[in-house]
C-alpha positions as CSV (number, residue, x, y, z in Angstrom):
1,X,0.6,8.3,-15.5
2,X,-1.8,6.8,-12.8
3,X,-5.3,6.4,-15.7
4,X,-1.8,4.8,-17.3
5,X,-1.1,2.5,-14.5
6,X,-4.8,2.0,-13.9
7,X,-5.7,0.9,-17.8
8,X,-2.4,-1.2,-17.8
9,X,-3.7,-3.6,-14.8
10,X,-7.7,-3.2,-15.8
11,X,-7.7,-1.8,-11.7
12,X,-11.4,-1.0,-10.7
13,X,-13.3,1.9,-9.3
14,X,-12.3,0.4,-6.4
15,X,-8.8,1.1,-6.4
16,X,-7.5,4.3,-4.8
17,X,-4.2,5.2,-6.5
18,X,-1.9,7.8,-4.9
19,X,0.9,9.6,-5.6
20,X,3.4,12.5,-4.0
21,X,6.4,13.8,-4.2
22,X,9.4,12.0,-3.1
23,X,10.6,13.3,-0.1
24,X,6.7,12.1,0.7
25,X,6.7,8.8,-0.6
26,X,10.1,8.1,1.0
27,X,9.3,8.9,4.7
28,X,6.0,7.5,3.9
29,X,7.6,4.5,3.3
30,X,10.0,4.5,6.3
31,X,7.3,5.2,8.7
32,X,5.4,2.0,7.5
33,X,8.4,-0.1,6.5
34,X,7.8,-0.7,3.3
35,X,11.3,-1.2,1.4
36,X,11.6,-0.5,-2.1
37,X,13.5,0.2,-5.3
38,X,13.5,1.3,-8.5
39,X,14.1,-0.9,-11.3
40,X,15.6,-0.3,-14.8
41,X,13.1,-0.1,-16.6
42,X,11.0,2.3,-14.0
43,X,9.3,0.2,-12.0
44,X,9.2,-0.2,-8.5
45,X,9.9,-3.5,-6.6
46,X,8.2,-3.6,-3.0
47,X,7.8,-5.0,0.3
48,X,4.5,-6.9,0.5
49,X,2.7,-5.2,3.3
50,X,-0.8,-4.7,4.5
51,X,-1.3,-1.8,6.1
52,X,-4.6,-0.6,8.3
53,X,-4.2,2.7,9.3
54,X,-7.2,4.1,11.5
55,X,-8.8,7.4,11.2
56,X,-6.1,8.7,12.9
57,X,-3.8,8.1,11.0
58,X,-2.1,5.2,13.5
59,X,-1.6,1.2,12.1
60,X,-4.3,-1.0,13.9
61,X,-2.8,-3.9,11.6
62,X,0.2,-4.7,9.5
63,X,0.5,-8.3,7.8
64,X,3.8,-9.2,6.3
65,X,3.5,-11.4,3.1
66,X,0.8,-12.2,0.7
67,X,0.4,-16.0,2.1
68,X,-2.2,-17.2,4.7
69,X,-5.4,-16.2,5.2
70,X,-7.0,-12.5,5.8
71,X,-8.4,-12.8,9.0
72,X,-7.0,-10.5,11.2
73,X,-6.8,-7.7,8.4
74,X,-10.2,-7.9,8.0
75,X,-11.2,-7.9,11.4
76,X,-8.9,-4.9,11.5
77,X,-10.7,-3.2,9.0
78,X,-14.0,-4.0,10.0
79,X,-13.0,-1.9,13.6
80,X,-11.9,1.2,12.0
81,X,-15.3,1.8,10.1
């Protein structure tokens, strides 16, 4: 389903995709605040979050939105290397 998902969107080597199993993905979710649904046709509509988790496992940076420059994420992700 992901090489699916992956060939669908022409995604990269760079692109990490994940799955899990529900229970996972759902307290996942609520730990990060990312809302979501399913749609009808099996999709998923989704908050638009970025996310930097450190090595620890702890977010250094969230950014709400996809407007606006990059700044601070980057910054953020520059620190946790």
């Amino acid at each position: 389903m992901l090489a699916k998902y992956r060939a669908e969107r022409a995604l990269d080597g760079q692109w990490t995709l994940l799955r899990g199993d529900d229970n996972a993905v759902r307290e996942l979710a609520a730990l990060l605040g990312v809302k979501f649904k399913q749609e009808a046709d099996g999709s998923f509509s989704h908050s638009n979050l970025v996310t930097i988790l450190n090595r620890e496992g702890e977010v250094v940076h969230q950014r709400v939105g996809l407007k606006g420059g990059l700044d601070e994420a980057a910054a953020a992700l520059v620190a946790v290397k």
